[in-house]
N, C-alpha and C positions, 0 to 999 in steps of 0.2 A: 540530401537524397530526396528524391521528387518521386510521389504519388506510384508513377506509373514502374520504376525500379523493383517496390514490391510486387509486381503483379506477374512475376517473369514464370514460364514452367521449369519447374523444375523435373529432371530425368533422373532417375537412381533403378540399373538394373534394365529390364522390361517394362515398370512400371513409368507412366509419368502422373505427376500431383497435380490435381486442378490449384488453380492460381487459387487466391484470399478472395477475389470478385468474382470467380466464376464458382467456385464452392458455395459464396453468401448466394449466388445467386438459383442454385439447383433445389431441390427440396431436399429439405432440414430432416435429415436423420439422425443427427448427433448435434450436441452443443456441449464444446468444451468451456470449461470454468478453471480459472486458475485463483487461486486460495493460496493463502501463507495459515500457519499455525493457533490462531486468532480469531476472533470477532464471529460476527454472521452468518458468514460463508458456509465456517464449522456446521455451527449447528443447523444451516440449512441443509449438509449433505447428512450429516446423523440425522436428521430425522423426512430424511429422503421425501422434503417438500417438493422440489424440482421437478424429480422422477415420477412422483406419485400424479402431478399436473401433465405433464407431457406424456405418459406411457398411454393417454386415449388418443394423442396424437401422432403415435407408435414413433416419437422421437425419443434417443437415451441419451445420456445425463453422462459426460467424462470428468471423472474431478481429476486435475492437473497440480500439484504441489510446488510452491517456488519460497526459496529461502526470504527473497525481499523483492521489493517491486522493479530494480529496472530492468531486471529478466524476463518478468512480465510483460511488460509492456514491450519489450522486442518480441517475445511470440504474440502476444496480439498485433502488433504491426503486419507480422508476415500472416498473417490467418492460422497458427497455431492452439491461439485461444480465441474465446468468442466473446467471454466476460469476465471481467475479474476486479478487486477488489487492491487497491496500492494506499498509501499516504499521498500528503501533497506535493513533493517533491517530484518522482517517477513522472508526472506527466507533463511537467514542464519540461524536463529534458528531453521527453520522447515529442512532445509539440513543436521545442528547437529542433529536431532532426526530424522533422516533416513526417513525424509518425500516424500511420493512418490509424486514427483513433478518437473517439468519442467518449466525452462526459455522458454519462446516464440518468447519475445519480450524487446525491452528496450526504456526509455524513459527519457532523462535526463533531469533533476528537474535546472533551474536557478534561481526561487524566491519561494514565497508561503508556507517559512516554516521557523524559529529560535524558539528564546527565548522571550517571554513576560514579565513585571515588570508591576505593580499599576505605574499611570503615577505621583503618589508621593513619589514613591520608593525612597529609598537612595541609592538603586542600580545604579551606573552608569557605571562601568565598569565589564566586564568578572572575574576581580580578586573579587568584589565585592558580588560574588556568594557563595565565601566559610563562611562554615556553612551554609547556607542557604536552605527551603526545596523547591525542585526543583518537582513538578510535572510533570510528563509523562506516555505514556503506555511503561510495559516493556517491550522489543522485538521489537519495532516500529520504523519507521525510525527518529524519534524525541529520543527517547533514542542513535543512535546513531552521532545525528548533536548534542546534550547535550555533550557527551562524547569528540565527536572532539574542541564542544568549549572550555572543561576543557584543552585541551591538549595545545588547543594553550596559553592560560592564564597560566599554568605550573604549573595547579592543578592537582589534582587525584581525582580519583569517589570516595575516601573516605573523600574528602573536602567537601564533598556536602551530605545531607540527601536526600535521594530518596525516594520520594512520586507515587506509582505505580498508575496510574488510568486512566477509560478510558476517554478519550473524552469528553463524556456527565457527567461524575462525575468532572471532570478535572475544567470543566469553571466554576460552582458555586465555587466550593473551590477555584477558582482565585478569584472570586468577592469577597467573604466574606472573602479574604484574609487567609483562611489556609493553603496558600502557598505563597511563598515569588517570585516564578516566575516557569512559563511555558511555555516546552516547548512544540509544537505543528505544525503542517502544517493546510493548508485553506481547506474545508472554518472556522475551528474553529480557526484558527490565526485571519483571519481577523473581529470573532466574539469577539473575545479579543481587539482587536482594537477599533471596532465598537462600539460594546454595554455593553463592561465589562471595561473600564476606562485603556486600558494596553498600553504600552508603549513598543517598540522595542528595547530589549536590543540589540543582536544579528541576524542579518539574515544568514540563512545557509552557501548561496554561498561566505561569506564575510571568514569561517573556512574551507568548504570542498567541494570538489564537489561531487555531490549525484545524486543520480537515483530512478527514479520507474520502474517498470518492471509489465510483463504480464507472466502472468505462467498460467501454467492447470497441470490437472491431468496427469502425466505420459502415467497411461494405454488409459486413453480418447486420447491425443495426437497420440500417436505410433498405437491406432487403428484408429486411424480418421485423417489419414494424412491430407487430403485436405478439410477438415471439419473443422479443425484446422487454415489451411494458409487460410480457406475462413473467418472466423474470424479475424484473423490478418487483412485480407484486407478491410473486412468492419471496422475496428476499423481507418484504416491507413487512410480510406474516411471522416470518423466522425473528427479524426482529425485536417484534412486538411481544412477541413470546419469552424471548429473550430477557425485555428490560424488566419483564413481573419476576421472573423465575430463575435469578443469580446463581443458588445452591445448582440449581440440575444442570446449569450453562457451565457450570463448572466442571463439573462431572462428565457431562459431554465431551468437553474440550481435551479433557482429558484421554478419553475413550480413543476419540478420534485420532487426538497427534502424540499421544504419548507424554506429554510433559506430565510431573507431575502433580496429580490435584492439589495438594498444598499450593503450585506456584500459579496453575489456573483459578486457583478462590480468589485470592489477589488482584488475578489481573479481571477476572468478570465484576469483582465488588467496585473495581471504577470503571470500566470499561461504560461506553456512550455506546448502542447499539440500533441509536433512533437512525431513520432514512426517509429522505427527501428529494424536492427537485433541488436541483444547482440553481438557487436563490440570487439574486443580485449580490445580495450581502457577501454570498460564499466567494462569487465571482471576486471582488472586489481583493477581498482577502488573498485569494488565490492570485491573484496580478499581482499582489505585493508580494509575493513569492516569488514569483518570476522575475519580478524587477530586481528581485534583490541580488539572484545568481545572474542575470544581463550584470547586473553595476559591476558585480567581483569577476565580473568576464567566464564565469564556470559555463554558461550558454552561449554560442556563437552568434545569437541575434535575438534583439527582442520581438516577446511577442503578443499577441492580444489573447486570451485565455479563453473568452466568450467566441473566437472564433470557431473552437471545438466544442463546445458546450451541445450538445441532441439535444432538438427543438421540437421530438415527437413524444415525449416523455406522456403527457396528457393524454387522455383517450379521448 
C-alpha cells in the first residue's frame, strides 16, 4: 500500500474528513494519543502533563485506548492517532505495509514480558514447548520474544501451533486452559501470575533484548515539529517521575485502567520507564527484529528500520 492510498477523503453523511496530511497540516487543535493499559502514557494522562502544556496553546489532549499495538499503528497510519506508544513488533509490520509512520522515540524493555504456563504444567523447559499451542497477538512484541525463545531452544515456528489472540481473549483461554502457554507483556503477564494460576516459563530479557518505542504519524510529526519534541518532553517528565515513584505509579495505573493494584505493583516494580532517542544501538536491535519475521516470511519484504526513524527529535 503506497503513501498516497492513505491520504484519500473520506465522505460519511454530509460531512467529509480532512485526509492524515491535510489535517497534520491545518492548526493543531487536538492531538490524539493512543495508549494500552501500561507504562508512561498512564501516568502521563493521570497526571494531565500533556494537557496542562498545551491548554496555553488552547490545543486538547484525546486519550485513545487499544488493547495491543497493531491496531495502533493502523489508526496512526490513516491519521486516527497522532502518537502512541507499541512494543517492537507492531512497527515492523506496519513499516512492511508502507505505514506512514515515524519513530520518535525509544525505550528499552528490561522486564515485564515472556512466556506463561498453568503453574501444573508439565512444561518445564523452552524445548518443552514443541507441539504445544502457544497464544499471542500476531504482529506484537510477544510474537516476537516467542519466536526469539524458540530460537534459542533450537526450535522452529513450525514446532509450535500458534494461537492468534488478543489480550482480553488471550487470558481466559489461559485459565480454562485452551492454551498450553502464553505469551504476553504487563500488565496482563502479571494478570497471569496474579489471578490466572501461571507460571514463568521464560522472561524475555533472559532470550533477547527488546524495546518499546513512541512513534506518530508521519505527516502530524513533519508538520508539528515542536508540538511533536513538546510531547517527547512531557512524556520524558512523566517518566522520570515514574522511575523514583513505583508505589504511586502503581496506584495510578490502577486508577486509570482499572486492573487491579495488586497486579500493577508487580508490573511498575520491573517496569523500564526511562525514554530516549532511537540510538544506533536500538536501531540495530530493532533490524534484527525485522530480519527475523523477513526470514520466517511473517513480512512481505525486507526492510531498513532507520528508514523511519524522526530525524527532528533534537531541538
Amino acid at each position: 500500500m503506497k503513501r498516497r492510498d492513505f491520504l484519500k477523503v473520506s465522505v460519511g453523511g454530509a460531512a467529509i474528513a480532512l485526509s492524515p496530511r491535510a489535517r497534520a497540516q491545518a492548526p493543531v487543535k487536538e492531538i490524539r494519543i493512543g495508549y494500552q493499559k501500561t507504562g508512561v502514557l498512564v501516568i502521563t494522562r493521570q497526571q494531565a502533563i500533556l494537557e496542562k502544556h498545551f491548554a496555553a496553546k488552547q490545543i486538547s489532549i484525546k486519550w485513545i485506548e487499544f488493547t495491543s499495538g497493531p491496531p495502533m499503528m493502523e489508526a496512526m497510519s490513516t491519521g486516527s492517532v497522532d502518537l502512541g506508544a507499541v512494543g517492537d513488533a507492531p512497527p515492523v509490520f506496519a513499516q512492511a505495509a508502507n505505514a506512514n509512520v515515524v519513530y520518535v522515540a525509544g525505550s528499552p524493555i528490561t522486564n515485564g514480558q515472556g512466556i506463561l504456563v498453568p503453574a501444573n504444567s508439565a512444561i518445564r523447559t523452552i524445548a518443552d514447548l514443541k507441539g504445544k499451542r502457544i497464544g499471542f497477538g500476531k504482529g506484537t512484541s510477544a510474537h516476537n520474544v516467542l519466536i526469539a525463545t524458540l530460537e534459542k531452544a533450537g526450535l522452529t515456528y513450525e514446532d509450535i501451533t500458534p494461537v492468534y489472540l488478543s489480550p482480553p481473549d488471550a487470558g481466559p483461554a489461559f485459565a480454562n486452559g485452551s492454551i498450553d502457554a502464553w505469551a504476553i507483556w504487563d500488565p496482563y503477564f502479571a494478570i497471569g501470575e496474579k489471578r490466572q494460576n501461571g507460571r514463568i516459563l521464560v522472561n524475555a530479557y533472559e532470550v533477547a533484548k527488546t524495546n518499546s518505542f513512541y512513534l506518530a504519524n508521519r505527516d502530524f510529526a513533519n508538520a508539528n515539529v515542536q508540538h511533536t519534541r513538546d510531547l517527547i518532553l512531557g512524556l520524558t517528565q512523566a517518566a522520570r517521575w515514574a522511575e523514583a515513584n513505583r508505589d504511586a505509579v502503581a496506584t495510578s495505573l490502577a486508577a486509570v485502567t482499572g486492573v487491579p493494584l495488586e497486579v500493577q505493583t508487580v508490573a511498575a516494580n520491573r517496569a523500564s520507564f526511562a525514554i530516549g532517542p532511537v540510538t544506533e544501538e536500538i536501531i540495530d536491535t530493532q533490524q534484527a527484529v525485522a530480519d527475523r519475521f523477513f526470514k520466517l516470511g511473517l513480512i512481505p519484504k525486507r526492510i531498513a528500520v532507520r528508514d523511519i526513524v524522526w530525524r527532528h527529535t533534537q531541538t
